[in-house]
C-alpha positions in Angstrom: 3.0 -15.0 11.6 5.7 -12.2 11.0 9.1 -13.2 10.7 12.4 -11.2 11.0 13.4 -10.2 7.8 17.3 -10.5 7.9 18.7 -10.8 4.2 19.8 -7.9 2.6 18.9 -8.0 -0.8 20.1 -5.3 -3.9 16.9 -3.3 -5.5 16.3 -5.6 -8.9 16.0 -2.9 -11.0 17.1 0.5 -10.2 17.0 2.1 -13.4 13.8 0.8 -14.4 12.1 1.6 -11.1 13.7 5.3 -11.7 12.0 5.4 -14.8 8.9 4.3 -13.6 8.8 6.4 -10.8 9.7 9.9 -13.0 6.7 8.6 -15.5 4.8 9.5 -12.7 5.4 13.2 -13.2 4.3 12.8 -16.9 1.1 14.8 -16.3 2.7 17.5 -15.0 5.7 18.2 -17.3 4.5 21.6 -18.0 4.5 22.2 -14.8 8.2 20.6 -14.3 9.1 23.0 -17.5 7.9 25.9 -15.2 9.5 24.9 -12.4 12.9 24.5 -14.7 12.6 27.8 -16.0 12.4 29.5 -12.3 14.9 27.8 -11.2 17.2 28.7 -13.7 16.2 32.3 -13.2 16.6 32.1 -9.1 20.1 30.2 -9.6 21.5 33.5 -12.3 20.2 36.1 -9.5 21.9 33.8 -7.2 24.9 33.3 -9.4 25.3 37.3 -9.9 25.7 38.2 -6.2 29.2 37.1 -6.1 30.1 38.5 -9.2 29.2 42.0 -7.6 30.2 41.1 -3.9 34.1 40.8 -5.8 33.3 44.2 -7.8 32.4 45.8 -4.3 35.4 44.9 -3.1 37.7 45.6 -6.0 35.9 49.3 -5.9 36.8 49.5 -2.0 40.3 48.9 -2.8 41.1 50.3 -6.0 41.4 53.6 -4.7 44.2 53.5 -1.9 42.4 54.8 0.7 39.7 56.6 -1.0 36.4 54.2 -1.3 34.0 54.6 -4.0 31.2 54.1 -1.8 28.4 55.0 -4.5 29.7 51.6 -6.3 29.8 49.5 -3.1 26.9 50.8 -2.2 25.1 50.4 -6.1 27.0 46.6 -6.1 25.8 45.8 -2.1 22.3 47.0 -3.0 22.1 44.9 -6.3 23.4 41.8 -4.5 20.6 42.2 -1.8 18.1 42.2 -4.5 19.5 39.5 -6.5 19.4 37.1 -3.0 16.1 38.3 -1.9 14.7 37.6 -5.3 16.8 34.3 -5.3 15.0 33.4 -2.6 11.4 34.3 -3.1 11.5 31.8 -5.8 13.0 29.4 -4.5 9.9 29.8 -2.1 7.5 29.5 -4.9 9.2 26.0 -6.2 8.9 24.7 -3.4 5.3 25.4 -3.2 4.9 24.1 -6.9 6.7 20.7 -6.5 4.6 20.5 -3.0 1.6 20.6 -4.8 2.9 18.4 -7.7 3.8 15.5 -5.4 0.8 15.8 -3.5 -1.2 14.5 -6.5 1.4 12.0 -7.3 1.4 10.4 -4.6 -2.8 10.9 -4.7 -2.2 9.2 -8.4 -0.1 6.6 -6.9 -2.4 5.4 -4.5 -5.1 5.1 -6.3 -3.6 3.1 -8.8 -2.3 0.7 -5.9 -5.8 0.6 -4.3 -7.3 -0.1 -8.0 -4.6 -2.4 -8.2 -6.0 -4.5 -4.8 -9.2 -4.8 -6.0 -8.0 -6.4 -9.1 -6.2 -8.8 -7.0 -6.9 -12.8 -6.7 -7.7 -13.6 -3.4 -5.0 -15.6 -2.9 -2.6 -12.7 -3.1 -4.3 -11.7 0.3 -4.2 -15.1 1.3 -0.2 -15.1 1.1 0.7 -11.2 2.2 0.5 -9.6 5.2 -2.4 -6.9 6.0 -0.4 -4.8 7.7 2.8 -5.6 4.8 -0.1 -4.1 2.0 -1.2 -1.1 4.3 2.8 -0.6 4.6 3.2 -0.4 0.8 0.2 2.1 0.6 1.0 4.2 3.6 4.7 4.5 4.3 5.9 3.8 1.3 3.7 5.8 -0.8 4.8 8.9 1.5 8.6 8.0 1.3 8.4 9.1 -2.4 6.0 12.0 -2.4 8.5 13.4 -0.1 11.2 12.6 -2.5 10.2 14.3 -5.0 8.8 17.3 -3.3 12.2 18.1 -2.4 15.1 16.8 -3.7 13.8 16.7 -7.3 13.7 20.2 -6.7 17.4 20.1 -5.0 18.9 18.0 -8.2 17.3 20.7 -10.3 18.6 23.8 -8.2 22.0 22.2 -8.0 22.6 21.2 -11.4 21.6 24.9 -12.4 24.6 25.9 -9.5 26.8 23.5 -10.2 26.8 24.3 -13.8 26.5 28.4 -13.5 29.9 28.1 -10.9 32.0 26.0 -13.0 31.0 28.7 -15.6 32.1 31.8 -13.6 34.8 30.3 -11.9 36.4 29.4 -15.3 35.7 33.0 -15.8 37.7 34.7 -13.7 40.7 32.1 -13.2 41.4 28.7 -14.8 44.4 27.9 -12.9 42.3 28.2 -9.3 39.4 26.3 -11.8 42.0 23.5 -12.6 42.2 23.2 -8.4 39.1 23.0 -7.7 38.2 19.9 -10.1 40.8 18.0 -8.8 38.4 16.7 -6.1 35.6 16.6 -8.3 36.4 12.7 -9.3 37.2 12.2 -5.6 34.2 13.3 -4.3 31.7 11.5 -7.5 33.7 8.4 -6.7 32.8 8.2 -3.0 29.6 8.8 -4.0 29.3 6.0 -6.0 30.9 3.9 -3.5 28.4 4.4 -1.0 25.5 4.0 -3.5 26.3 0.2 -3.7 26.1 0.4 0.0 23.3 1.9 1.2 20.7 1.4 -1.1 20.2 -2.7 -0.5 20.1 -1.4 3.2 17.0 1.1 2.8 15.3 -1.6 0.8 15.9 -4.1 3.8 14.7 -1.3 6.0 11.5 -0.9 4.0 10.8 -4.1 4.2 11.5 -4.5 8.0 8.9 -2.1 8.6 6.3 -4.1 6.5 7.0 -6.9 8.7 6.7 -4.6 12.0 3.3 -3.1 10.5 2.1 -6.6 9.8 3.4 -8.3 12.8 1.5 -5.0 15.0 -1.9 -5.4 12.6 -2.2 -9.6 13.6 -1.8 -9.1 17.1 -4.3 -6.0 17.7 -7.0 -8.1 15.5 -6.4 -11.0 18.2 -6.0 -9.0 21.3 -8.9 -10.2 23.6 -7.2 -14.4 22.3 -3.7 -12.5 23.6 -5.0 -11.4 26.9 -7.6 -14.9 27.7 -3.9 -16.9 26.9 -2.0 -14.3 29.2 0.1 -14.5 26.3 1.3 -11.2 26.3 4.8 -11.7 28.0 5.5 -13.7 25.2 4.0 -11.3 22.6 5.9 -8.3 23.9 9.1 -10.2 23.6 8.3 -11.0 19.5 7.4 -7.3 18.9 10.9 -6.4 21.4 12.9 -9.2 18.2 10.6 -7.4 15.0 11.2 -3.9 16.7 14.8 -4.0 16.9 15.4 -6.3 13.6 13.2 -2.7 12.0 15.4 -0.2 13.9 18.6 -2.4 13.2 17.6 -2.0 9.5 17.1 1.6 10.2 20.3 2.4 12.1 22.1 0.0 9.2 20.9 2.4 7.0 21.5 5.8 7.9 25.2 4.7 9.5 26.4 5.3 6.1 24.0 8.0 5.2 25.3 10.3 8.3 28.9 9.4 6.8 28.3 11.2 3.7 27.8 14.7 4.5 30.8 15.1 6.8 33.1 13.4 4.2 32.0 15.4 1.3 32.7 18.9 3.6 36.3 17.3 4.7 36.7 16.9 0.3 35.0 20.4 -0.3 36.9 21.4 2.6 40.5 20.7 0.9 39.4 22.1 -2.3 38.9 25.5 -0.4 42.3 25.3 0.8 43.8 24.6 -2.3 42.3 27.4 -4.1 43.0 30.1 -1.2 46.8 28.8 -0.7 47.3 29.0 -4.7 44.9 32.4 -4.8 47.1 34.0 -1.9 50.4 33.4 -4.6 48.9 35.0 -7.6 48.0 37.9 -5.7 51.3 38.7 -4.7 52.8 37.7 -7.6 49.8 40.4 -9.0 48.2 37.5 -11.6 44.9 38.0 -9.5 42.8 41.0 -8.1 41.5 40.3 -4.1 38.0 40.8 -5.2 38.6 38.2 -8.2 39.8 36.1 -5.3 36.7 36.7 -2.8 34.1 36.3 -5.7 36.1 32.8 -7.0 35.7 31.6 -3.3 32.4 31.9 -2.9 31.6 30.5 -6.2 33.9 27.5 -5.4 31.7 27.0 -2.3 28.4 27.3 -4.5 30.2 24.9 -6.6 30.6 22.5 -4.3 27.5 22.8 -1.8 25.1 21.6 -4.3 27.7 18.7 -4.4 27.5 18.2 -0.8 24.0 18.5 -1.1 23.7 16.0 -3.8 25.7 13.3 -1.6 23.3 13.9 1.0 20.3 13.6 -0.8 21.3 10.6 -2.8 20.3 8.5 0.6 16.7 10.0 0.3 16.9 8.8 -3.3 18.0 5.4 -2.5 15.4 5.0 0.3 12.4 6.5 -2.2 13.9 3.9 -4.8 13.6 1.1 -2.3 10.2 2.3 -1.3 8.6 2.8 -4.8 10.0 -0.9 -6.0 7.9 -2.2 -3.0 5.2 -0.2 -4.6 5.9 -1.2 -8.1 5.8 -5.3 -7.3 2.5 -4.8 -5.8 1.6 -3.3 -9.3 3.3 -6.0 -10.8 1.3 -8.5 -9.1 -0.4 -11.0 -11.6 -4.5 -9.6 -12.0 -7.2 -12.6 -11.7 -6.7 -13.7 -15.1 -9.1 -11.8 -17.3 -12.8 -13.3 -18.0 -12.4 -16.3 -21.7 -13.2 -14.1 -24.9 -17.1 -14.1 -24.9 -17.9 -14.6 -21.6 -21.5 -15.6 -20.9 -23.5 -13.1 -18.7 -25.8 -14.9 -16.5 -29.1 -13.5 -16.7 -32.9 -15.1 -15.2 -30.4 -17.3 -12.9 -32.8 -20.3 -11.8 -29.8 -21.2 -9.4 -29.1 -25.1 -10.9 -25.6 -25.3 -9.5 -23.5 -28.4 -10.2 -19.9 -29.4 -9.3 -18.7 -32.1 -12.1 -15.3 -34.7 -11.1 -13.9 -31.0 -9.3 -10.2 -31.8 -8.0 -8.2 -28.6 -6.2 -5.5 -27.7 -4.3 -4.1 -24.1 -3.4 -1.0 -25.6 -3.9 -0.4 -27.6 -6.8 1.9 -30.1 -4.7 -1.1 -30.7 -2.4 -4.8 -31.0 -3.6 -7.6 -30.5 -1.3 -10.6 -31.6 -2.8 -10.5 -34.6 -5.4 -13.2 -35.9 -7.6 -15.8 -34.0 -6.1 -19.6 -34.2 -7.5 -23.0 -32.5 -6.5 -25.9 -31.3 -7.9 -27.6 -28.3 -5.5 -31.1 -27.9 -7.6 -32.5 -25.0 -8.0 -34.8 -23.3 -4.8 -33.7 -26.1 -2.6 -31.4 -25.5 0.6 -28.2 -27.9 0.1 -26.0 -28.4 3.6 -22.4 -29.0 3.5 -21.2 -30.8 6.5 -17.8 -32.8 8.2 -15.0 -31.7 10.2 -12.3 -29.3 10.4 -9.8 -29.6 7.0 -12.6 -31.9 4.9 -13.3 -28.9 2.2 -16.0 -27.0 3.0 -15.3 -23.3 3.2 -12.9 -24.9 0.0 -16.2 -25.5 -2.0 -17.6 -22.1 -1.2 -14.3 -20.4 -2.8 -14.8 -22.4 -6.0 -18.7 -21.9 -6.4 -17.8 -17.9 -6.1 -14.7 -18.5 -8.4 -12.3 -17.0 -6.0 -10.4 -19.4 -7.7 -10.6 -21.6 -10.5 -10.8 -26.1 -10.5 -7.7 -27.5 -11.6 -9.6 -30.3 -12.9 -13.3 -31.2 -13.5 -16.2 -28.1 -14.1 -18.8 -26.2 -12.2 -22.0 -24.9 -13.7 -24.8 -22.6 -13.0 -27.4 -23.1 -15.2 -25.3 -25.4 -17.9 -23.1 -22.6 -18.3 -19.7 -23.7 -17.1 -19.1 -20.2 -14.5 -15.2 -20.4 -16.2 -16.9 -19.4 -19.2 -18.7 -17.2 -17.5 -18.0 -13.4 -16.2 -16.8 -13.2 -12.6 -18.8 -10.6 -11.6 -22.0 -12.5 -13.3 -21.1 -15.4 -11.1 -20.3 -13.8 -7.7 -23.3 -11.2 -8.2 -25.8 -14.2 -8.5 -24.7 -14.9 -5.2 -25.4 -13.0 -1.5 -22.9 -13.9 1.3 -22.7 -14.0 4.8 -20.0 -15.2 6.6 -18.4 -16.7 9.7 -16.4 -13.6 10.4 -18.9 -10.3 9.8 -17.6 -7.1 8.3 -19.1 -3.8 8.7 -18.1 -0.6 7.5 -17.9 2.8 9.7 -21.4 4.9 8.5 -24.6 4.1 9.8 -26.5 1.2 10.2 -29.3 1.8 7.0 -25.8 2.0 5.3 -24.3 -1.3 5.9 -27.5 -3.7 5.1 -28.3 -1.8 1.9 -24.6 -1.9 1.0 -25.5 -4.8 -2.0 -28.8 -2.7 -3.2 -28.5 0.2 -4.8 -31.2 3.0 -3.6 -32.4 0.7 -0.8 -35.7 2.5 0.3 -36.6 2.7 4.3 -39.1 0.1 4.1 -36.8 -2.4 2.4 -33.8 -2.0 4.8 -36.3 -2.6 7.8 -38.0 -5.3 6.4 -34.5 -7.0 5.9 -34.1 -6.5 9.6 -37.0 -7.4 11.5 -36.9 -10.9 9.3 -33.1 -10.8 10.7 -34.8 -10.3 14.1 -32.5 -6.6 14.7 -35.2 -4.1 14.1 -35.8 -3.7 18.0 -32.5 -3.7 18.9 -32.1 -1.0 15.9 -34.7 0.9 17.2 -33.4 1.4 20.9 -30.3 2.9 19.2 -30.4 6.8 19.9 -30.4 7.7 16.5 -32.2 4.1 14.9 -31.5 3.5 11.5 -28.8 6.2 11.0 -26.8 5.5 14.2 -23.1 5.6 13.0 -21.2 2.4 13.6 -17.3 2.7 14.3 -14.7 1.1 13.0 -15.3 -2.5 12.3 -18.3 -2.2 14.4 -16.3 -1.8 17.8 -19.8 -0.2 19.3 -22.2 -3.0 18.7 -21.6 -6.9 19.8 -20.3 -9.6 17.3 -23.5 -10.9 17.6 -25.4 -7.9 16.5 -22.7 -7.5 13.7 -23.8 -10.7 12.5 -27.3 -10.2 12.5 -26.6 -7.3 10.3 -25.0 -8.9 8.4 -27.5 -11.5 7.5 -29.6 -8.5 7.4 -27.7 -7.2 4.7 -28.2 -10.6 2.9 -31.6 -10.9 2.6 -32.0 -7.6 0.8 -30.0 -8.7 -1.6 -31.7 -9.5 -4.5 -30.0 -12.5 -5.6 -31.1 -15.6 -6.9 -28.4 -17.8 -4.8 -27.4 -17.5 -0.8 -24.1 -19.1 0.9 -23.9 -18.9 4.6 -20.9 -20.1 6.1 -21.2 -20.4 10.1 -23.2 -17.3 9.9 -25.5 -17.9 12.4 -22.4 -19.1 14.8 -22.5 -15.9 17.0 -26.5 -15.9 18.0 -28.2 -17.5 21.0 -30.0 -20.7 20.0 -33.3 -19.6 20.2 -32.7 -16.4 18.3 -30.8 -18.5 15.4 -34.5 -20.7 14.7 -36.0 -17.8 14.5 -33.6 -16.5 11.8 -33.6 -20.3 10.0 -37.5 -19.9 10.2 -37.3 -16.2 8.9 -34.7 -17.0 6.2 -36.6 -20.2 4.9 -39.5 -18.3 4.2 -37.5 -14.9 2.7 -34.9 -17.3 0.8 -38.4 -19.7 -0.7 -37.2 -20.4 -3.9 -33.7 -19.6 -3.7 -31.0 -21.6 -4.2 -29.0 -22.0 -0.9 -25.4 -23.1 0.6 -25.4 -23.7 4.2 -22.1 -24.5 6.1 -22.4 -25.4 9.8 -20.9 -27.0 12.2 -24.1 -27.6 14.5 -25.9 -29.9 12.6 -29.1 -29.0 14.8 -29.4 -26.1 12.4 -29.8 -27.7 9.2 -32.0 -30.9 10.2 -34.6 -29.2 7.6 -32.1 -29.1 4.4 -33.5 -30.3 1.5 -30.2 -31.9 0.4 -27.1 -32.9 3.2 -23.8 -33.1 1.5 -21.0 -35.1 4.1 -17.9 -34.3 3.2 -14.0 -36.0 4.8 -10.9 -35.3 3.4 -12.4 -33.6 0.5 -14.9 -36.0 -1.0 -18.1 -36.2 -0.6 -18.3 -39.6 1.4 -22.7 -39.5 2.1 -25.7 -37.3 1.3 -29.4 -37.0 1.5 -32.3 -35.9 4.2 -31.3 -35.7 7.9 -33.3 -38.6 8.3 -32.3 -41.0 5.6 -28.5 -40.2 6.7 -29.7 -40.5 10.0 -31.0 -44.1 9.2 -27.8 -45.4 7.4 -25.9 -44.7 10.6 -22.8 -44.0 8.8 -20.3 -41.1 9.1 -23.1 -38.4 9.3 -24.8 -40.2 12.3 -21.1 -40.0 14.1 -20.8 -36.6 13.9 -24.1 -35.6 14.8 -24.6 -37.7 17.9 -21.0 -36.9 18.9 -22.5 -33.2 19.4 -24.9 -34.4 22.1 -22.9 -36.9 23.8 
């Protein structure tokens, strides 16, 4: 369930996240070099139009009433041409640092993605879908815009910054000395409202995981929303999320809208410092007018890449609190690497035994305790009892999805903890309770565990699956396209696919868990009858809840509470008329 995330925490580590961030641009520090080197270039042709905007004016009134209009016009044409040139490479940085953060961010989230399939599967367990697709999406695009434009704007306004001090200094140090006497002011507020707003962006990135993930569980269970008429009660939980996100977002940007007009009001009084002192030494003749008119408008290139700094500074902040979301996903302890000299299993027979196994995904609660079975190999071994006794539990060991606290399971006499993870789970085909299909077409999705899966192969999986006529009656058969998660073809037919997709597999071992629970009875004997025979001498893991279906096991394992508490035939559990016999006549009562 989503919950309202209403602690503001502080970023842990903003200078390390920084760093980690700008080693992203590693690979392309010759580019970055470039990019310096142009805009140092644009900022001088920049820097220069002043300087001859104050000579054009100093020519116009040098001469008393006659104008040297071949020097205005030679300064005026020189300043058009610095500007437009200013300009037109300021054009082509932004095109460069476009590009540049468009394969960062392509860099980033691969690595992220690579990251999630390196993941336990208790990590997805514990986190939010639509909290992970947050991270990867939103996230991931807060800082590619970043630093497609403001690394750009810290590099441009540096150059500015540094250029105008320069020429200002130039051409009058008393008006200089003015103008840096709100220099402090303004880098003081700055810093004041960095300790503000950047543990609010971080808040507000994290509100919208909790909106995305909140929005992700309730389309998944729409049709259970609407059979409840539950959605008064759903709209008001997204009306608490949504406003807790755009509380967080409001929160955020109520300081960030502060910053700009502040910084002009500081700017502001800088400007009329330097004209009321300016407007003295002219008359008192210390100062020429177009001196006075270029120092202006360097004061106010001085000080707009200030202004622009403060405002920028809350993008920062936000792509900070955005890319340590990202970097704590990366950060995110890996299933712990295979034991030095990991067996591969090769010629698996498919001998599986679970030895004294005790488990729990939390240490402070263990689920299974002293668990023992002995699945030989070829033979078809049923795990049955109620809700909560263990039994999807088992299926999550056998596949090491995760590891026995206590106790050992082996394949073969090799212990599968001292064996390579994707040995174990590849000995293995799967189908599950809840079916997943991919969009592409439907020859795709069953030969998606055999590589080069012919024609013949991929319908022979299906007609034992008993979906090769309904395949057939598709428009397009075989290469029909399924959508998204299957949304054109019934959970039923899913499943059968699915199954499908299983019997192609050439593996030496098969675990179904409820995966014949969306079928019509008489459909699902056929499939038992078909998968007995395609399955013959494969080691097999069946978990049901109709116990109708596996009356034929070879081996019945009852489990309660996590133990195994009675095994054997259907008929010799039948005939002790213990706890098996209670469930399975409480199915036909």
């Amino acid at each position: 369930m989503a919950r309202r995330d209403t602690v503001m925490r502080k970023p842990k580590d903003t200078r390390g996240t920084a760093r980690r961030l700008l080693s992203f641009l590693g690979p392309y520090r010759w580019v970055i070099l470039a990019v310096c080197i142009l805009s140092l270039i644009s900022n001088v042709l920049s820097l220069w139009g002043p300087n001859l905007a104050g000579s054009a004016i100093n020519a116009a009134a040098a001469g008393k009433g006659k104008v040297d209009f071949a020097k205005v016009n030679h300064d005026a044409g020189l300043m058009l041409a610095c500007y437009l040139s200013s300009s037109l490479l300021g054009i082509a940085i932004g095109c460069i640092m476009l590009n540049v953060s468009k394969r960062m961010a392509l860099q980033m989230r691969q690595r992220v993605f690579d990251k999630l399939m390196r993941l336990p599967v208790g990590y997805f367990d514990t986190h939010q879908a639509g909290d992970i697709i947050s991270r990867v999406s939103y996230d991931i695009d807060v800082i590619s815009t970043c630093m497609a434009t403001d690394v750009v704007q810290i590099l441009t306004s540096t150059v500015t910054v540094v250029g105008s001090l320069v020429m200002m200094v130039s051409i009058s140090l008393p008006l200089s000395a003015v103008t840096l006497i709100t220099v402090p002011v303004a880098i003081g507020y700055t810093a004041w409202m960095r300790k503000r707003t950047q543990p609010r962006y971080a808040k507000r990135s994290r509100s919208y995981g909790t909106l995305n993930g909140f929005v992700e569980e309730m389309l998944s269970g729409q049709k259970t929303i609407l059979a409840y008429a539950y959605e008064d009660k759903v709209a008001e939980r997204f009306d608490a999320i949504n406003h807790s996100a755009a509380d967080a977002y409001a929160d955020a940007e109520h300081y960030g809208v502060t910053i700009g007009p502040t910084m002009g009001s500081i700017n502001n009084l800088s400007l009329s410092l330097i004209v009321l002192l300016g407007a003295v030494m002219y008359m008192r003749g210390g100062i020429q007018l177009g001196s006075i008119s270029s120092f202006v408008l360097y004061s106010r290139k001085f000080a707009g890449p200030i202004n622009a700094i403060a405002e920028i500074v809350n993008e920062l902040f936000s792509a900070l609190a955005a890319a340590e979301r990202v970097f704590t996903l990366l950060d995110e302890a890996e299933e712990s690497a295979d034991a030095e000299g990991a067996a591969v299993l090769r010629d698996v027979r498919g001998d599986v035994r679970m030895e004294h196994v005790a488990f729990g995904y939390d240490p402070s609660r263990e689920i299974i305790h002293d668990l023992s079975l002995h699945a030989e190999a070829g033979k078809l071994t049923a795990i049955v009892g109620p809700t909560g006794a263990g039994k999807t539990t088992i299926i999550n060991l056998l596949m090491r999805f995760y590891d026995v606290d206590r106790g050992r399971i082996t394949i073969d006499g090799h212990d599968i903890r001292e064996t390579a993870r994707r040995s174990v789970r590849s000995a293995y085909a799967m189908v599950l309770q809840d079916t997943w299909v991919f969009e592409g077409t439907i020859f795709d999705n069953i030969a998606y565990g055999k590589e080069n899966a012919t024609m013949e192969e991929v319908a022979a999986a299906a007609k034992a699956a008993h979906i090769h006529p309904f395949i057939m009656r598709l428009p397009d058969g075989y290469q029909t396209v399924i959508s998204e998660d299957g949304g054109n073809i019934s959970k039923g037919q899913k499943q059968l696919l699915t199954i499908a997709r299983a019997m192609l597999y050439d593996a030496p071992m098969l675990i179904l868990d409820e995966a014949t629970s969306n079928v019509d009875t008489s459909t699902e004997r056929e499939i038992q009858r078909a998968m007995r025979e395609l399955m013959r001498g494969r080691t097999c893991f069946v978990i049901a809840h109709r116990l109708s279906t596996i009356e034929n096991a070879d081996n019945i394992l009852v489990m309660n509470d996590g133990d195994v508490v009675e095994q054997g035939t259907h008929r010799q559990l039948m005939a002790r008329d213990g706890f098996y016999r209670k469930l399975y006549t409480a199915q036909f009562e």
